[in-house]
C-alpha angles and dihedrals in degrees: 000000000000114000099242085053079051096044089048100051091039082057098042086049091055100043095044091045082055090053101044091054091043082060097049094036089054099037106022135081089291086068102073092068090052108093126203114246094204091055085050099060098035115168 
């Protein structure tokens, strides 16, 4: 395998795999400690 096809798929996994935790981070169970700063300062 040549070192730039390495380097490519090295780049795309780590890209999906952030992704993937910015998804479950924002609509999995760790998203029922995030508030919501615009419900906090309601006119």
């Amino acid at each position: 395998m040549e070192p730039a096809i390495a380097l490519n798929i090295s780049i795309c996994a780590a890209i999906v795999s952030l992704t993937g935790y910015a998804i479950y981070t924002a609509f999995g169970p760790p998203a029922k400690e995030l508030n919501d700063p615009f419900e906090d300062h309601e006119d």
